[in-house]
Backbone bond lengths (Angstrom), bond angles and torsions (degrees), N, CA, C in turn:
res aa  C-N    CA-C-N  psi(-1)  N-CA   C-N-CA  omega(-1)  CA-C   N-CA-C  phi
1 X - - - 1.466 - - 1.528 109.59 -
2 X 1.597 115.09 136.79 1.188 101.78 162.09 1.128 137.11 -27.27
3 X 1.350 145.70 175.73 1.422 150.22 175.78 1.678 93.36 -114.31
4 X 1.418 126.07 -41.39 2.064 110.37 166.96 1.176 83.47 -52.65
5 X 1.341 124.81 -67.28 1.430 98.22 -148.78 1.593 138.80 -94.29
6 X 1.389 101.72 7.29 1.553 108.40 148.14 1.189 111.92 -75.49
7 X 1.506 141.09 -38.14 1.599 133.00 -174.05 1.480 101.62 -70.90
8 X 1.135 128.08 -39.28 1.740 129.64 174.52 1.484 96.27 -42.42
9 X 1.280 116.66 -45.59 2.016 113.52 -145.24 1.507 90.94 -73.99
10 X 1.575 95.45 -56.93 1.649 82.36 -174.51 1.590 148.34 -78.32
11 X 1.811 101.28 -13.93 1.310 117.59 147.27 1.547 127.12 -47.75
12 X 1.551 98.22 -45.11 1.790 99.39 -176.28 1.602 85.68 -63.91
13 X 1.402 144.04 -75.54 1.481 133.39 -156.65 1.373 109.72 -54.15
14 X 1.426 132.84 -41.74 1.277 141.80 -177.95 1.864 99.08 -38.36
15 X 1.321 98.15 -80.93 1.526 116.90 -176.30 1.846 100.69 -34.76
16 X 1.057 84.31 -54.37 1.783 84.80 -168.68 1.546 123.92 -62.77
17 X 1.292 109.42 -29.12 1.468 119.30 169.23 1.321 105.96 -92.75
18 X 1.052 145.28 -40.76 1.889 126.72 153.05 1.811 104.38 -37.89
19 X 1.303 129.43 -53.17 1.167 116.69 -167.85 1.758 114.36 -79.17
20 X 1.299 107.42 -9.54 1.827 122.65 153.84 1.406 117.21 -61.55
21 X 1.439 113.75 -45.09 1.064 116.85 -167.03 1.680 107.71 -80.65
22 X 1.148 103.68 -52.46 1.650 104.63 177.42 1.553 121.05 -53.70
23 X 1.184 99.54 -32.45 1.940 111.68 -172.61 1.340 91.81 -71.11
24 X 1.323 124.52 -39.54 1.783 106.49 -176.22 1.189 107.05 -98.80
25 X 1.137 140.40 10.43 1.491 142.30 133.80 1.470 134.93 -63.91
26 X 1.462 105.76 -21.99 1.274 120.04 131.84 1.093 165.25 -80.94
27 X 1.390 107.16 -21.73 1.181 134.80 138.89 1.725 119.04 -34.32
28 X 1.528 98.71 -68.50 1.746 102.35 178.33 1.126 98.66 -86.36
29 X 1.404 170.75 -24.44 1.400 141.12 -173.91 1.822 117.89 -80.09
30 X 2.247 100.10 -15.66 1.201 82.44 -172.05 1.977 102.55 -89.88
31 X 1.249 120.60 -17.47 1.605 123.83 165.53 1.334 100.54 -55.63
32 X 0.925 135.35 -41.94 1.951 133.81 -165.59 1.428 83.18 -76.18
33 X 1.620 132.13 -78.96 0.941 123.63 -173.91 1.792 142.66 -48.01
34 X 1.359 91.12 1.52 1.497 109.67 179.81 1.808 102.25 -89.60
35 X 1.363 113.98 -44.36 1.089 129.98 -163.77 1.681 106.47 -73.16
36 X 1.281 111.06 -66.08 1.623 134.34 138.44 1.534 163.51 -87.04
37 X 1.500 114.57 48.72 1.170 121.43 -147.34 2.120 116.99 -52.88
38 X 1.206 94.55 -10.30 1.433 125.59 -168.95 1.551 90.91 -72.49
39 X 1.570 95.98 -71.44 1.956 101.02 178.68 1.324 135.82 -58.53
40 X 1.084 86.53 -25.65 1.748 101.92 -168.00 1.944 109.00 -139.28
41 X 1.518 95.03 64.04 1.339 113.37 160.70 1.500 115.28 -54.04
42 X 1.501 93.39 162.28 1.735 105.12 -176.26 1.880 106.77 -99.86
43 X 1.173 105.23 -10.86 1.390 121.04 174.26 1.415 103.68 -44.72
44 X 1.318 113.01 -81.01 1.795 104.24 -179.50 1.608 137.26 -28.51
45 X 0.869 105.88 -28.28 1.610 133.64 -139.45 2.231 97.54 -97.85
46 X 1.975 87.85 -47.15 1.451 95.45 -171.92 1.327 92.77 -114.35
47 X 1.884 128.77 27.96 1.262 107.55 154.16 1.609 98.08 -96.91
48 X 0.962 108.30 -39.32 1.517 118.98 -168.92 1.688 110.44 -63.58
49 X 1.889 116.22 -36.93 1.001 111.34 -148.66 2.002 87.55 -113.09
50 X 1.215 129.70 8.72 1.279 112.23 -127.25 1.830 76.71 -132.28
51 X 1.505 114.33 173.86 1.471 117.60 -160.94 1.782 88.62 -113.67
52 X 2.012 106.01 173.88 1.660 82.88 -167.62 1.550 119.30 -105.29
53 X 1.430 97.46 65.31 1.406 114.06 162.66 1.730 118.95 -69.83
54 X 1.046 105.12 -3.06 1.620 114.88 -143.37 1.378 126.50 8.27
55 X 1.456 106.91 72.96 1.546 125.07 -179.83 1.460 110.24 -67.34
56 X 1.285 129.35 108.84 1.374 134.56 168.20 1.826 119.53 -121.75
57 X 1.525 88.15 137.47 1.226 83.45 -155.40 2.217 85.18 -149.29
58 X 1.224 143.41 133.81 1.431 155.44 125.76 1.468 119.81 -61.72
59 X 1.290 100.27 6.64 1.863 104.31 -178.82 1.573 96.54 -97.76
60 X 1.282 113.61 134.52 1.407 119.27 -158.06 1.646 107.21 -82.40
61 X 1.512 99.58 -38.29 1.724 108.87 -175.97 1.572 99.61 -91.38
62 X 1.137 134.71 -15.88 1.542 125.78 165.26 1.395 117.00 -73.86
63 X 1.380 118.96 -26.49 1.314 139.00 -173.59 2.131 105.79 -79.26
64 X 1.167 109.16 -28.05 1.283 124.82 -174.45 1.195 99.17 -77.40
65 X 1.665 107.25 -59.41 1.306 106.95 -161.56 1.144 102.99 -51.34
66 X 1.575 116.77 -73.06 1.250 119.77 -159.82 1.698 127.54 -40.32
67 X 1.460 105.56 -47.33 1.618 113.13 153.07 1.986 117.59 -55.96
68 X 0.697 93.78 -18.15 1.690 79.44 163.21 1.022 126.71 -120.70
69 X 1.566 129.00 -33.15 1.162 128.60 -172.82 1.654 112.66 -116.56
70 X 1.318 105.73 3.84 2.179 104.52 -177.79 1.613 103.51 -80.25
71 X 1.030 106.47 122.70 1.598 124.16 177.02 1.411 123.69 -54.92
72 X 1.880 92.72 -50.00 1.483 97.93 154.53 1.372 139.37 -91.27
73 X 1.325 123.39 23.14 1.435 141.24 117.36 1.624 128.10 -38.06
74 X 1.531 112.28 92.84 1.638 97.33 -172.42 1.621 96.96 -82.85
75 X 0.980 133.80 5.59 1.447 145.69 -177.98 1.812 117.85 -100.48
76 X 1.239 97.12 -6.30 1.955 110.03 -176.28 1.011 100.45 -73.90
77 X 1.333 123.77 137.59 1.495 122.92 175.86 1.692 110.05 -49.10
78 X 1.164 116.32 -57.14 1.280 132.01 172.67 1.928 118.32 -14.01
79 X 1.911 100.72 -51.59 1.081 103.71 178.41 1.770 113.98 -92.83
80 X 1.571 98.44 -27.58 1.511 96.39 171.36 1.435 120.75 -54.26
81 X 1.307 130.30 -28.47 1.629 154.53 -168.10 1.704 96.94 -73.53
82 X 1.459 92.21 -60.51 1.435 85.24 -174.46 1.616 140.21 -79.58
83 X 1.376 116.96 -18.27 1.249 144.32 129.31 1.426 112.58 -31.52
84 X 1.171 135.61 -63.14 1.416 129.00 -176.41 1.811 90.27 -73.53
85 X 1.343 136.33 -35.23 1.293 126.27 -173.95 1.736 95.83 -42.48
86 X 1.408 99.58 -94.12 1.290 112.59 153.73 1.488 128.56 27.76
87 X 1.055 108.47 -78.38 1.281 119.90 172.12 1.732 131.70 -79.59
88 X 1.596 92.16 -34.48 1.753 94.67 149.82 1.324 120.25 -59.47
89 X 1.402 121.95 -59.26 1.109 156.61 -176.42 2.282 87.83 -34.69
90 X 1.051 116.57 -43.48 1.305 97.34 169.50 1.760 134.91 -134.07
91 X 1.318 85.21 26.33 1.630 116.92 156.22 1.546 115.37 -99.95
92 X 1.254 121.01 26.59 1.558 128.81 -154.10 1.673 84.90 -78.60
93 X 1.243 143.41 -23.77 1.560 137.10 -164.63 1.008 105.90 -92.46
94 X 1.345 116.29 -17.45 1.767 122.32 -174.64 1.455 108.43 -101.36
95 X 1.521 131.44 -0.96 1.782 118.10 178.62 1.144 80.31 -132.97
96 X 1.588 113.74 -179.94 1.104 127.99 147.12 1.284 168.79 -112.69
97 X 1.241 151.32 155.74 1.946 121.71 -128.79 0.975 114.84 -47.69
98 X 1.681 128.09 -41.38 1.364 148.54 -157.10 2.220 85.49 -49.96
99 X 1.479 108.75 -38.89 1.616 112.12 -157.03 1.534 119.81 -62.30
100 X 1.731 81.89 -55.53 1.478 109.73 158.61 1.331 124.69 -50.67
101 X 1.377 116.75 -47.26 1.484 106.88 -173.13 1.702 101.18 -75.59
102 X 1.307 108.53 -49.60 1.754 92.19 -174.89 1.409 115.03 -63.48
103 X 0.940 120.23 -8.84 1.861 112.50 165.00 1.688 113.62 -83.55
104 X 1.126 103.29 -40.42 1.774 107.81 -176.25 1.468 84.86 -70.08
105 X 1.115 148.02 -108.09 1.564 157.89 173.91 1.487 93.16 7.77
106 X 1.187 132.89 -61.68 1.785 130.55 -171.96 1.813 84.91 -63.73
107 X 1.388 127.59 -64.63 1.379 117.69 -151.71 1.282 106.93 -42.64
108 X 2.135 106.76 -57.66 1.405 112.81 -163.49 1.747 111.72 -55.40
109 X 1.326 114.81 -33.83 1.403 135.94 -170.86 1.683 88.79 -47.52
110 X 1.436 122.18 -80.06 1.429 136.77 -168.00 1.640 109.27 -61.06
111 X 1.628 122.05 -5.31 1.498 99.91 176.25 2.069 84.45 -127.34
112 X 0.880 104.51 23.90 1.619 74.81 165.55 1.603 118.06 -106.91
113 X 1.238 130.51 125.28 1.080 144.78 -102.62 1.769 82.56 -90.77
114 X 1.205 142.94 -19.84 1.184 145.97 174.99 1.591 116.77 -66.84
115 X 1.159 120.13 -17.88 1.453 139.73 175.90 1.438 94.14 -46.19
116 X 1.619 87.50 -101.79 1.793 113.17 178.89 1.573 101.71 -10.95
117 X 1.360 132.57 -44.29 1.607 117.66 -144.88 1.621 80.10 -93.33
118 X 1.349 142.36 -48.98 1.466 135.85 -172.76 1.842 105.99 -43.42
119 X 1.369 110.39 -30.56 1.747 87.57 179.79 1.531 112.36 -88.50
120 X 1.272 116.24 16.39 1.223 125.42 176.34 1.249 119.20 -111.05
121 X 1.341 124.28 -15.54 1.136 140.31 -179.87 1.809 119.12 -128.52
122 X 0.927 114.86 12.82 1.758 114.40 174.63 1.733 94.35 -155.04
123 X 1.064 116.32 178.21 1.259 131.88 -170.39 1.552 113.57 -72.09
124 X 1.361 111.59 134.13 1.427 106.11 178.59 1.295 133.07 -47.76
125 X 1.695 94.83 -52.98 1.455 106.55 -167.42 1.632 95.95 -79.04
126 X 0.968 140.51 -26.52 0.990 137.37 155.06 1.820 118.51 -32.38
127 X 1.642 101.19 -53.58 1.469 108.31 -165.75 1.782 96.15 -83.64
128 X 1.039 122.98 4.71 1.610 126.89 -162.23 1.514 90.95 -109.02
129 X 1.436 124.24 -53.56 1.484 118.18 175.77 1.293 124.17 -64.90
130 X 1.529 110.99 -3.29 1.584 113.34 179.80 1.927 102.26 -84.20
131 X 0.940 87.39 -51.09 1.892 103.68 175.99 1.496 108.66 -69.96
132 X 1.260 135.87 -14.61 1.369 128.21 -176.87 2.005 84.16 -107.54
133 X 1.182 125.03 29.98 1.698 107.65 -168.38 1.612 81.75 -142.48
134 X 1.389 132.06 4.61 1.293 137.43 -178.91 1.992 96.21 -97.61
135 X 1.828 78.58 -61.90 1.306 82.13 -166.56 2.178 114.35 -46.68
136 X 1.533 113.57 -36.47 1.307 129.23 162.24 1.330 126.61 -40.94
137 X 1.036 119.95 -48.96 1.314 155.29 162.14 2.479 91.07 -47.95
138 X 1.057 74.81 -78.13 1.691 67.20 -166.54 1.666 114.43 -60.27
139 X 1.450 108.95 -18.05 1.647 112.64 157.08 1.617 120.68 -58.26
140 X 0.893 76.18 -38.64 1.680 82.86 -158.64 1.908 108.36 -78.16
141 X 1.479 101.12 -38.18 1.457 114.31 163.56 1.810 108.80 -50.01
142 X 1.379 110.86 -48.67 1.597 118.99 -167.56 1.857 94.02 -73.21
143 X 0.936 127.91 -1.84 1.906 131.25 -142.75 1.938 78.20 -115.12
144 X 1.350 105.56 -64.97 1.359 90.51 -153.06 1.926 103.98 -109.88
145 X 1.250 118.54 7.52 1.453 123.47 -170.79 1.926 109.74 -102.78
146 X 1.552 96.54 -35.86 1.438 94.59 -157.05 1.824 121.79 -116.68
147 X 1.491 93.98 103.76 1.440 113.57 -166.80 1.794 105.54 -24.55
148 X 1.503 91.67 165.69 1.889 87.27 -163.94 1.623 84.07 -111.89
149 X 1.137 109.73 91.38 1.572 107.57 156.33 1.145 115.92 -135.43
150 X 1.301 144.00 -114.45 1.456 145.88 -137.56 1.663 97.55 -104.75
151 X 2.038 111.62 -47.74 1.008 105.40 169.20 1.435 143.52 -80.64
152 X 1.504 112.13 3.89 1.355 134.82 -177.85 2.030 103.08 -84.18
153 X 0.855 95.87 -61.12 1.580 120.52 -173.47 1.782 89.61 -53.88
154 X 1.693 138.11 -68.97 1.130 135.42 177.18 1.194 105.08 -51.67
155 X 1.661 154.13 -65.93 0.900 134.37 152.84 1.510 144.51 8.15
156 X 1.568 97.43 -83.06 1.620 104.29 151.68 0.996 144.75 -57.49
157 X 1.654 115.84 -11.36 1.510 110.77 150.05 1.015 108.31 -87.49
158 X 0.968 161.88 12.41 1.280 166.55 174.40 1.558 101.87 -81.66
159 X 1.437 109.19 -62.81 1.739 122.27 -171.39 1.912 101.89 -69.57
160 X 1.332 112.25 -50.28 1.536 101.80 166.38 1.425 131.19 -74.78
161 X 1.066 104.02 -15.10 1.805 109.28 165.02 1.381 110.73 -56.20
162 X 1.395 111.81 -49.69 1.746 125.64 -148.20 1.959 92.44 -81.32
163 X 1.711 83.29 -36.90 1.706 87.45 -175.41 0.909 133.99 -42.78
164 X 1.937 111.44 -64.74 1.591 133.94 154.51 1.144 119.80 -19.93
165 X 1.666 112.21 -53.45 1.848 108.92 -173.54 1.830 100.86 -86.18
166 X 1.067 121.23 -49.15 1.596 97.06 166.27 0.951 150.22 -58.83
167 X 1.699 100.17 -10.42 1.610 104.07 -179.66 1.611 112.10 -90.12
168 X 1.778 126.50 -22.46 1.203 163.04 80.44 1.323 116.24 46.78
169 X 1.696 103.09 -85.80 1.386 100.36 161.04 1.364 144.99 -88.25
170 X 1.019 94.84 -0.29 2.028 112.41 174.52 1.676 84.27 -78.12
171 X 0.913 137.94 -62.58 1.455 151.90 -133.41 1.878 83.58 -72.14
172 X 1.250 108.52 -62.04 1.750 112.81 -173.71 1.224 109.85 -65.30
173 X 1.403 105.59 -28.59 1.624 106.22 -173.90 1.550 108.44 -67.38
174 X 1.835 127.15 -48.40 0.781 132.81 151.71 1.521 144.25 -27.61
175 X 1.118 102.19 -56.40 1.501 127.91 155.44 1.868 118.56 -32.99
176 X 1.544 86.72 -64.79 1.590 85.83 169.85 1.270 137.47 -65.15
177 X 1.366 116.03 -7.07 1.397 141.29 173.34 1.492 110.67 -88.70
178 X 1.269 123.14 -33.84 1.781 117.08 179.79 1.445 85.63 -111.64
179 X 1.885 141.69 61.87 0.635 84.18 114.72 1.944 94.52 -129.31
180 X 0.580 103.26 50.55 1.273 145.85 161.88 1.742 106.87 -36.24
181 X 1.205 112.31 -74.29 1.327 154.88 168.61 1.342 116.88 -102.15
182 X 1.495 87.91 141.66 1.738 113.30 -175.24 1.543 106.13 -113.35
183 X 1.912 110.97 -1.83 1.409 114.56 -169.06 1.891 94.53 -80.95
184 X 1.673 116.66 129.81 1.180 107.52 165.84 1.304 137.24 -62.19
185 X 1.772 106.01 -17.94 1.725 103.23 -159.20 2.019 79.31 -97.92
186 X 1.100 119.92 1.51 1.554 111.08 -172.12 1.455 103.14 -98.54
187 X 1.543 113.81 -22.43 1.555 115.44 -169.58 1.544 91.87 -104.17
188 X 1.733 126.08 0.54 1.794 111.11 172.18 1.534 95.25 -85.98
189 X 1.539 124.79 -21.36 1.479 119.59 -158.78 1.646 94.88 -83.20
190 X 1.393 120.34 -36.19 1.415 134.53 176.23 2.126 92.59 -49.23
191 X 1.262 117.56 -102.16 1.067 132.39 170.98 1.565 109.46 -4.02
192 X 1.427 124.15 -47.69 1.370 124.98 -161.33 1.398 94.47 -93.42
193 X 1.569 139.82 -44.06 1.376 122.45 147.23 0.962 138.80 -2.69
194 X 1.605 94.89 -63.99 1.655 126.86 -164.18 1.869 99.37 -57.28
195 X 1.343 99.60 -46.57 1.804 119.13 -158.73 1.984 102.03 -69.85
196 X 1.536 103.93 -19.30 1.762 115.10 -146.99 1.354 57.61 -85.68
197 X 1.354 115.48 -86.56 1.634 140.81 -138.76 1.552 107.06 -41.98
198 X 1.848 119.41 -44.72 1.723 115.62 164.32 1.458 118.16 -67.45
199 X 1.221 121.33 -0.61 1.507 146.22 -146.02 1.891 108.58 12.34
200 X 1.506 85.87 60.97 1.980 111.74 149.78 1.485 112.22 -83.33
201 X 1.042 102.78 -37.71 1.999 82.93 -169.21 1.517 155.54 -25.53
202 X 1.978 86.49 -38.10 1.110 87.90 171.76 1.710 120.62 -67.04
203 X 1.510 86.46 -49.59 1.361 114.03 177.68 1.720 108.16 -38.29
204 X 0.994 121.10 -49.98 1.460 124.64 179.87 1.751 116.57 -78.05
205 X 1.682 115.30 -13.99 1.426 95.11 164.81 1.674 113.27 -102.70
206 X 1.500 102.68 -8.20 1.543 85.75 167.42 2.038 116.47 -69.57
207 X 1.096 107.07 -35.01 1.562 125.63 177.13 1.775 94.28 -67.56
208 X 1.127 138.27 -75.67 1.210 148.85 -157.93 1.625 124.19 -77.05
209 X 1.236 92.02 -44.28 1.904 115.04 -164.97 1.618 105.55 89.31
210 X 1.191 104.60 -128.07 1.639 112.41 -175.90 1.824 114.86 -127.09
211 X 1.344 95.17 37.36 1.705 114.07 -177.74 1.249 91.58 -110.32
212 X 1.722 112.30 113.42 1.437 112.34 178.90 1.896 103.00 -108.15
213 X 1.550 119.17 105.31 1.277 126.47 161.33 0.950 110.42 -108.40
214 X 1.491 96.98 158.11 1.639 104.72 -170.03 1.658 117.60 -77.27
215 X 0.934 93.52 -10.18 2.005 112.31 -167.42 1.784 85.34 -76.11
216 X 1.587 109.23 -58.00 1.647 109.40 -159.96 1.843 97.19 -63.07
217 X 1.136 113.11 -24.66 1.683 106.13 -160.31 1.724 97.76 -89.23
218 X 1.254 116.44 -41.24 1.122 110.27 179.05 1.782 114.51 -54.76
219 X 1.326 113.98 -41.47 1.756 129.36 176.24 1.508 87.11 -50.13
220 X 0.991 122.54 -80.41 1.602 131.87 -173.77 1.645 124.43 -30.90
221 X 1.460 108.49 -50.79 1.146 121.26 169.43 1.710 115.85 -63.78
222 X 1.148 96.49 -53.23 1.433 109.94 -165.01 1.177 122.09 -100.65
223 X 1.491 134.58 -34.81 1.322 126.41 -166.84 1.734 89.84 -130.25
224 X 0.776 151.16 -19.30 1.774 133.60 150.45 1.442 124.26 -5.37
225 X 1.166 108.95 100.05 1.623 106.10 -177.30 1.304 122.22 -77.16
226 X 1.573 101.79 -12.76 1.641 100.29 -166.97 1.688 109.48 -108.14
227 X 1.490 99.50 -21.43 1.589 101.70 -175.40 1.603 104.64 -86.01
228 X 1.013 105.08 126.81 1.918 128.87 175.04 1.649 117.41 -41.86
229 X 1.609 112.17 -24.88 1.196 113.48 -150.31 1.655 85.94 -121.00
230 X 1.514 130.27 -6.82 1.487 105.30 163.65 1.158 105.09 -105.74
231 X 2.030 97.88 -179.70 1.290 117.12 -134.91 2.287 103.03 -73.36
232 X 1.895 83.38 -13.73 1.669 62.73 -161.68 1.785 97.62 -88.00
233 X 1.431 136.91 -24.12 0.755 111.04 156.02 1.355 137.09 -48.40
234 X 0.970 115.88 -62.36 1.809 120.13 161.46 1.606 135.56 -7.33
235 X 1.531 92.79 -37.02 1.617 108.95 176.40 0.953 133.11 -132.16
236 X 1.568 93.40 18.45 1.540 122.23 154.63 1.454 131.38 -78.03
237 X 1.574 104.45 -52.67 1.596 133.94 147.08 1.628 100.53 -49.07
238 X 1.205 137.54 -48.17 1.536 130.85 -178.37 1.210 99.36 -65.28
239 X 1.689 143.69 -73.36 1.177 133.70 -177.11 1.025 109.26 -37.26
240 X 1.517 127.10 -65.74 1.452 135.00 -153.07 1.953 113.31 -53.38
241 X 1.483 89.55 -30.09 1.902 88.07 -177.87 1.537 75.21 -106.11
242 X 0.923 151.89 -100.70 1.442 138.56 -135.07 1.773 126.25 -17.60
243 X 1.878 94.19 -40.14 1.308 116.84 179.59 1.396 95.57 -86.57
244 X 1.062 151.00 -51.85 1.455 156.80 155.73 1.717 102.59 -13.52
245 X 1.390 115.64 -55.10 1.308 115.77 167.98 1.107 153.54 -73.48
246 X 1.312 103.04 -24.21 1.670 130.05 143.57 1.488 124.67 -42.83
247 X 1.452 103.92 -57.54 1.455 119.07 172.31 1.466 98.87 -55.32
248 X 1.361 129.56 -61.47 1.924 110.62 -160.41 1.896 78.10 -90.31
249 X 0.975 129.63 60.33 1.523 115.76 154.50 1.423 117.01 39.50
250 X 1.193 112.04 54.92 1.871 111.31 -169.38 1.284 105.44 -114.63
251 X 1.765 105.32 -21.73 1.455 109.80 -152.69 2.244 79.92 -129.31
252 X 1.338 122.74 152.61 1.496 146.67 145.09 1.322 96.70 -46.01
253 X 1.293 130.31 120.52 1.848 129.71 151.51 1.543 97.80 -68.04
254 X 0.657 133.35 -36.22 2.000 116.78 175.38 1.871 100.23 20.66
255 X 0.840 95.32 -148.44 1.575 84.76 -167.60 1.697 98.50 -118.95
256 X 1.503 132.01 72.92 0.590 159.02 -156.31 1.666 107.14 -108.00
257 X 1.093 95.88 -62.04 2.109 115.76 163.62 1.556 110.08 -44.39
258 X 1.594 91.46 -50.85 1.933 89.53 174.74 1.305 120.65 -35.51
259 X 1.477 83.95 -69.02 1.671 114.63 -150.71 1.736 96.13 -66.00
260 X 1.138 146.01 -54.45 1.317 172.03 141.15 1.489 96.11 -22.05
261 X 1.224 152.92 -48.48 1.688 153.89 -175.68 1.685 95.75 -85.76
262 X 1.293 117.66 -40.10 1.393 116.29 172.44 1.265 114.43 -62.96
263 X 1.047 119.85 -51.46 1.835 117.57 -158.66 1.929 95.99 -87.71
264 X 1.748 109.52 -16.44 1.717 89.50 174.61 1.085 112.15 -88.64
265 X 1.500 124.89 -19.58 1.801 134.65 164.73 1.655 106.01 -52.27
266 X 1.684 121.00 -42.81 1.301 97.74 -179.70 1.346 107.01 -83.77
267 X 1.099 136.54 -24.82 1.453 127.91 -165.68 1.956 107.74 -86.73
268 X 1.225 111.84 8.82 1.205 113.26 -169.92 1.737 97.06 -122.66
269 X 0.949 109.29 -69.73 1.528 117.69 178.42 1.762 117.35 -45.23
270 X 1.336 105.75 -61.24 1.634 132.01 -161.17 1.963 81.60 -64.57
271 X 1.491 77.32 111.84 1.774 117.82 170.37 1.475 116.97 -65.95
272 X 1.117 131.54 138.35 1.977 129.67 -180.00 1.626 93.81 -51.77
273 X 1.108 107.25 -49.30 2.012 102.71 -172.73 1.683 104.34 -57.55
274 X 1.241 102.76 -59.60 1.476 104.75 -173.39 1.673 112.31 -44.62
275 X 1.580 108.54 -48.49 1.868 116.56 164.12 1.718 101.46 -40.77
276 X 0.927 112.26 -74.03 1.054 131.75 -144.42 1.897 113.90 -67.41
277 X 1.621 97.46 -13.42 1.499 126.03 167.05 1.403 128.43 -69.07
278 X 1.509 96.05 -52.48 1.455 117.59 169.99 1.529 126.65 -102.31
279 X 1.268 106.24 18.65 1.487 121.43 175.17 1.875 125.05 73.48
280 X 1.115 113.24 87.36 1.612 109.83 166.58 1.468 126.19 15.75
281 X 1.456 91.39 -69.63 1.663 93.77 -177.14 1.518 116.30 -77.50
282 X 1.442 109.46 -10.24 1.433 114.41 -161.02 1.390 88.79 -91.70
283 X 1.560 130.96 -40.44 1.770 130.09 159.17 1.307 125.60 -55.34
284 X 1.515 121.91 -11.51 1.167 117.53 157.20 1.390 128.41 -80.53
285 X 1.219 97.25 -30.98 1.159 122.37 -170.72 2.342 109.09 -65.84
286 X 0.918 100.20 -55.64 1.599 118.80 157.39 1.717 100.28 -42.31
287 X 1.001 118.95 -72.45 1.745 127.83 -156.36 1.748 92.95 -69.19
288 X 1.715 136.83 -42.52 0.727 97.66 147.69 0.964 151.50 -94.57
289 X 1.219 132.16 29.99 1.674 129.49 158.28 1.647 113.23 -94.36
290 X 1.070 111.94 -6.66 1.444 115.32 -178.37 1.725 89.47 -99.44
291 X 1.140 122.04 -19.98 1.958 119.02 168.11 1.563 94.31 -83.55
292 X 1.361 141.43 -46.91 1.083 121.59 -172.53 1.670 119.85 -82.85
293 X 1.287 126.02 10.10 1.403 122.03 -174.28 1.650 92.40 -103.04
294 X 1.747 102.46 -18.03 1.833 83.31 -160.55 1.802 96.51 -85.65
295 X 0.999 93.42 -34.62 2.247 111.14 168.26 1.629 95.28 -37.48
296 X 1.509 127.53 -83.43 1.029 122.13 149.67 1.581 146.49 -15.90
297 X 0.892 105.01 -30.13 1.462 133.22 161.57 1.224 122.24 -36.11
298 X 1.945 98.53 -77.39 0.935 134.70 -157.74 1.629 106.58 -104.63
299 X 1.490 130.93 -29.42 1.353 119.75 155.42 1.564 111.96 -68.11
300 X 1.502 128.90 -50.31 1.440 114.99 -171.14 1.303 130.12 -63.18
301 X 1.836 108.79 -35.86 0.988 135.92 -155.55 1.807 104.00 -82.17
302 X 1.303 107.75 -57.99 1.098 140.18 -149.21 1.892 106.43 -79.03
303 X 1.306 99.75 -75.62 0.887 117.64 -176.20 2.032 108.28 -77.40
304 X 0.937 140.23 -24.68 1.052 128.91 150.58 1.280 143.18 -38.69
305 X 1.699 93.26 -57.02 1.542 120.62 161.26 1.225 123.38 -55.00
306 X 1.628 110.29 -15.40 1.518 115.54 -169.63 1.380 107.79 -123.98
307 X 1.160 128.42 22.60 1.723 135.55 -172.76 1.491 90.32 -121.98
């Protein structure tokens, strides 16, 4: 396969699962923030998520907008949507219509000028489940429409690449907020955020109950074999097609195996004590740079060699 057009496949998924991830980060910070606007500021959210205008704002529907609809936001859903358009938009021979249309249909949805006025006028979470039921919609199209070969496999690294660092940085972003506080029932409401926002929660009170430790959430987040959204599944599915691609020659072996056998040895091996030795954030901090060398990897390496 081309190298444009493997970097198209996985950019269009990249974009799209950053704009998954943020919509349900909005979703739960603005209910937390209804409850507690004190605890669960909008500050985090648009330092981390926000362009460097330094737009600040505690207004809940100014705060929306701007994350979805500010132009000069390269992080607004608005532009994430269209960027992945973009890139479908000329991989159109490699998916199929069903892909295209639910991304063009989400784009037109987010720029027709009647949009914008519905989060101002009907309920947020309301207007947040319409856009998180687009984004579903284009999963579920990629789930049951689009043959598993060369462009399926680029894809999915694409969607677990993007995963790792969002799940990553919500996780640090969080972090810096409980520790904030030394109050326990303020750092369980922190924690239970934390669980909405990867959307573990449920998953963690059938496993847990409603005892939020940091030992059980970290297992959950991170070393869960069965849930989709932690880290060790995540880069398991990344090895598994990455190496998948190697084998039919799609992908450079460059040292790709390394880097990829390294980061599933730490996320598999590395013990809650051992985390918990060298500090949380300081283990995130490792996993992503060992996610950003293999990204690197695979744009410098890969695609150079192949243009």
């Amino acid at each position: 396969m081309l190298s444009r057009v493997a970097n198209n496949l996985i950019w269009m998924n990249r974009y799209m699962e950053r704009g998954y991830s943020i919509l349900r980060l909005l979703k739960t910070n603005y209910s937390a923030h209804q409850d507690s606007p004190v605890l669960f500021s909008w500050e985090p959210i648009l330092k981390n998520y926000g362009d460097e205008s330094n737009f600040r704002s505690e207004n809940t529907i100014a705060c929306l907008d701007y994350m979805i609809f500010d132009n000069n936001n390269p992080n607004a859903i608005v532009n994430l949507v269209t960027r992945s358009r973009e890139n479908a938009r000329s991989v159109q021979e490699h998916i199929p219509r069903e892909i295209w249309l639910s991304i063009n249909s989400y784009f037109l949805y987010l720029n027709d000028p009647n949009t914008q006025k519905e989060l101002t006028h009907s309920d947020p979470v309301t207007f947040l489940d319409q856009l998180l039921r687009y984004q579903l919609i284009y999963y579920g199209n990629i789930d049951i429409t689009q043959e598993r070969g060369p462009a399926y496999y680029f894809m999915d690294v694409g969607k677990f690449l993007e995963r790792v660092i969002q799940i990553s940085d919500i996780t640090s972003m969080k972090l810096k907020e409980i520790s904030k506080t030394s109050d326990s029932l303020e750092r369980s409401f922190h924690w239970k955020n934390l669980l909405l926002s990867v959307g573990a929660y449920q998953l963690y009170l059938k496993n847990y109950k409603s005892v939020f430790t940091s030992d059980s959430i970290i297992k959950v987040i991170f070393q869960e074999q069965l849930f989709p959204k932690s880290l060790y599944y995540c880069i398991n599915k990344l090895s598994r097609h990455i190496n998948h691609l190697i084998l039919t020659n799609e992908l450079v072996k460059n040292d790709l195996e390394f880097l990829l056998g390294k980061l599933e040895s730490t996320i598999k091996y590395t013990t809650i004590e051992s985390i918990n030795d060298q500090g949380l954030e300081q283990f995130i901090e490792s996993i992503k740079s060992d996610i950003s060398n293999i990204s690197l990897s695979i744009n410098n390496v890969y695609f150079s060699a192949q243009s």
